[in-house]
N, C-alpha and C positions, 0 to 999 in steps of 0.2 A: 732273815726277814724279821720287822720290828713286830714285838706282842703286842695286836688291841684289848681292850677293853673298857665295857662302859654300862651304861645306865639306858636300855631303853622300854619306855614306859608309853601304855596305850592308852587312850582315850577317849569319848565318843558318847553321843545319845546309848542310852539302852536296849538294848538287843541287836546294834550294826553286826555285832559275831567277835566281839574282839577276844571271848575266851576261847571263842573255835582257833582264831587266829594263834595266841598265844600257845596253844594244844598242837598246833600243827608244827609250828617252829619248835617244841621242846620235844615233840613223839611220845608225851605222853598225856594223860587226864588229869593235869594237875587244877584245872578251872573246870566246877561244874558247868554244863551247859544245857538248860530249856528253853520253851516258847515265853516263859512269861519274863518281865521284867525285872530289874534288880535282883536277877539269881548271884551276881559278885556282890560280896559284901565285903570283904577285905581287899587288901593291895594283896595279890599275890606274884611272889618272883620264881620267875623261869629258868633256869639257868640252861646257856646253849654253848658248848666248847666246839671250837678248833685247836689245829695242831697252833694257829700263829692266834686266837682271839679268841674271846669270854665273852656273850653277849647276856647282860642281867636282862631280861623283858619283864614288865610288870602290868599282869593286867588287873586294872583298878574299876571300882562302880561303874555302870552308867552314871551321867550327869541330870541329874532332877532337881527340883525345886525341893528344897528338903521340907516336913512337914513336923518331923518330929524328930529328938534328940539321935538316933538309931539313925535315921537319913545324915542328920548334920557330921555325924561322925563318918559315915561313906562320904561325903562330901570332904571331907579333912583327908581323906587316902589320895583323895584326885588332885586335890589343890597341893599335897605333899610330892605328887608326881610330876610338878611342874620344879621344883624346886631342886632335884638333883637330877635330872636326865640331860645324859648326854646325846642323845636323839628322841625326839618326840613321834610318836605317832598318834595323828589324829584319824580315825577310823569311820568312815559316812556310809551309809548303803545306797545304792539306786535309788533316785526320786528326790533324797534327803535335801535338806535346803540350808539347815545352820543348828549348831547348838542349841539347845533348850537353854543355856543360859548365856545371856550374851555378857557378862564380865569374863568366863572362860573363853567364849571365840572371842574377845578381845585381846587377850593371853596369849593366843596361838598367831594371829595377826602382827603380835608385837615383840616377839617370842624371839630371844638373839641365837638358841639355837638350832640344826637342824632339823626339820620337820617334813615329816613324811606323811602325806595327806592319800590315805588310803579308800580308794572305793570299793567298799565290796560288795557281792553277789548278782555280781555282772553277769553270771548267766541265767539271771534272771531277766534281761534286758534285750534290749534291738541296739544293732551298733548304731545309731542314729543316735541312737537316747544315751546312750552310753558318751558318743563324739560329746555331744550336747554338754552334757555334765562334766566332762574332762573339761572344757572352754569353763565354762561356770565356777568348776573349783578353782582354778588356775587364776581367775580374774579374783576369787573371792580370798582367796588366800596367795596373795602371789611369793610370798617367803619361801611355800610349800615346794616339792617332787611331786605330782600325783602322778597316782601309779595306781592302775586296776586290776583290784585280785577279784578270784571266788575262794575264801578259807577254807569253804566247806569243798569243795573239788579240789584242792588244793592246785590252784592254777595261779601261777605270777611270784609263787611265795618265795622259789630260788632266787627270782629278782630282784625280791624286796631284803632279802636276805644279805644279798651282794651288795646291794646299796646301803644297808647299815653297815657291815663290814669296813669298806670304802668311808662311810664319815665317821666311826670311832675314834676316839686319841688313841694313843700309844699309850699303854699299859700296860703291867702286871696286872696277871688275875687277881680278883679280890676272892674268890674261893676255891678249893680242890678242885682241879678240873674235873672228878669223878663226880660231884656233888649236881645233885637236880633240880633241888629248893631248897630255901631258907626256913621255910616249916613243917614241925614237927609230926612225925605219923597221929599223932590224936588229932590233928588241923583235918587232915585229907578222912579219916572216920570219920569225923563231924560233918562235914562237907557231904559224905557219899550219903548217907543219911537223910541230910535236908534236902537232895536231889530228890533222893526218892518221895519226900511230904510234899516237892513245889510239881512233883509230874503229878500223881495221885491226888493233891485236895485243892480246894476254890477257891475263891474269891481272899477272906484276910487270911485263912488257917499258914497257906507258907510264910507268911511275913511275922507273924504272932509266933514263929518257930523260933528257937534256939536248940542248941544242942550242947549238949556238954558229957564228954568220954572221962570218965570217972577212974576206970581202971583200963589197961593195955599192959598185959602181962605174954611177951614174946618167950617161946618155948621152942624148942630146935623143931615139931613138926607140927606147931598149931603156936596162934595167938589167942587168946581172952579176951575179950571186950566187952565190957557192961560201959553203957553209955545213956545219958535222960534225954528225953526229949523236953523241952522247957516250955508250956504255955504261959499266957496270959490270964487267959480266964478258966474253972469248971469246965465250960458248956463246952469249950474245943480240947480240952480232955477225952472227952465224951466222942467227937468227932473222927480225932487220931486212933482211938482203938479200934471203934467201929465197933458194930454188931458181933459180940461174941470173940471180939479181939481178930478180926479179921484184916482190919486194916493195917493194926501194927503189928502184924504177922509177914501180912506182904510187904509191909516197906522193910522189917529185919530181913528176911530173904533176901529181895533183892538186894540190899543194900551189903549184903556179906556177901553174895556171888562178884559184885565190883569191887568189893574188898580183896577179893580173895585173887584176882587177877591181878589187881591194884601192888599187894605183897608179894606175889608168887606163892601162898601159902594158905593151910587149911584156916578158916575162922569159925572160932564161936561166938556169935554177938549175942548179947544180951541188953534186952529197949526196956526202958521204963518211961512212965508217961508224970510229969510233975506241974502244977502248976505253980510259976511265980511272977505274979500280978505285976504287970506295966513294965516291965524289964525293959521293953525301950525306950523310956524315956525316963531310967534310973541309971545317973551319973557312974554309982558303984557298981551296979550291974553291968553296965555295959563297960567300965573297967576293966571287970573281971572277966568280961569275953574279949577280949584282947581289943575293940573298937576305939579305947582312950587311951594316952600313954597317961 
């Protein structure tokens, strides 16, 4: 039988579930996932093996109106994922009605390749509303497959799964088939980290985060990790530690117990709190957190 492989990459307003989705298809936690918005900030890839196919998934930002250099640059991951995908998936939840930006669902409407126009959290719905919106996307996107998942029950995904198999090219894998991502264990530190500032703090404090793993010293029955958390200003210095350093106590905790399942091994973390002023909207700085080539 011929080897697939290919490029597929997810899409969608903010919070539809595409990194629940992308988590279910790989079987592991490689995309944080919370309630609030823009918790992806990079393109992150999946990798899915079969014995005959290799499926890259990429799940990329929500789509927002960028406001500041830190958005435009998540906006450049999305617009990159239209660029080499060999199947797209566009990702809507119940009720949704179009894109927040209509030069992207222009994209997807005009789009030569195949596209898989995904509904989720169907069990949040009544099959009326659900029938309703199948006719709706089908008319609004006629290029598309729609196909109604719930990520989070994982219901529909072997479907969806078959149906990407089904339109891949013929390929060689592009990586070890034993291989799970393209990034590096100090990416998924940084990550488990900022999960735990966007569940715990309010309003700007997740977004004013950055995180940067300084040291990752692997040992046969512990790893090391001293890692900064990066503000903006003083005042959310002040914030993240909390009273008596309470707060950046529970986020190291918790954030080394998903560490520590994440590895399969013992972790010591170590958090330090740093500020450096406007780092999103400094060209170098967001360089050096991988946001710009």
């Amino acid at each position: 039988m011929a080897h697939k492989a290919g490029f597929v990459n997810i899409i969608g307003n903010p919070n539809v579930g595409k990194s629940t989705l992308m988590n279910a298809f790989v079987g592991e936690r490689l995309s944080i996932i919370t309630s609030k918005a823009q918790t992806t900030r990079h393109r992150i890839l999946g990798i899915v093996n079969g014995e005959d196919f290799q499926i890259l998934f990429s799940d990329t930002p929500g789509i927002i109106k960028p406001a500041y250099e830190l958005q435009e640059s998540m906006m450049d991951f999305v617009k990159s994922a239209f660029e080499d995908a060999d199947v797209l998936i566009y990702m809507v939840e119940i009720a949704e009605k179009a894109l927040k930006d209509e030069d992207f669902f222009n994209k997807i409407t005009n789009a030569k390749i195949p596209i898989l126009l995904l509904i989720n959290k169907i069990d949040k719905s009544s099959q009326n509303e659900l029938e309703d919106q199948m006719i709706y996307w089908q008319e609004k996107v006629p290029n598309a497959r729609v196909v109604p998942i719930s990520a989070l029950q994982n219901f529909n995904i072997k479907n969806v799964l078959d149906n990407i198999i089904e339109l891949l090219p013929e390929s060689p894998a592009f990586y070890p088939k034993d291989q799970l991502t393209d990034k590096p264990e100090r990416f998924f530190v940084n990550e488990a980290i900022r999960e735990k500032i966007l569940v715990h703090y309010k309003k700007e404090i997740p977004y004013a985060v950055e995180i940067e793993t300084e040291e990752f010293i692997e040992e046969s029955n512990i790893i090391k990790i001293r890692s900064i958390i990066m503000v903006e200003r003083e005042s959310q210095k002040g914030i993240i530690i909390g009273h008596k350093g309470a707060g950046l106590k529970r986020v190291g905790s918790e954030a080394r117990r998903d560490l520590e399942k994440f590895f399969d091994k013992k972790i010591y973390l170590e958090l330090y709190v740093k500020v450096n002023k406007d780092w999103r909207s400094d060209q170098n700085q967001l360089k050096k957190f991988g946001y710009k080539e």
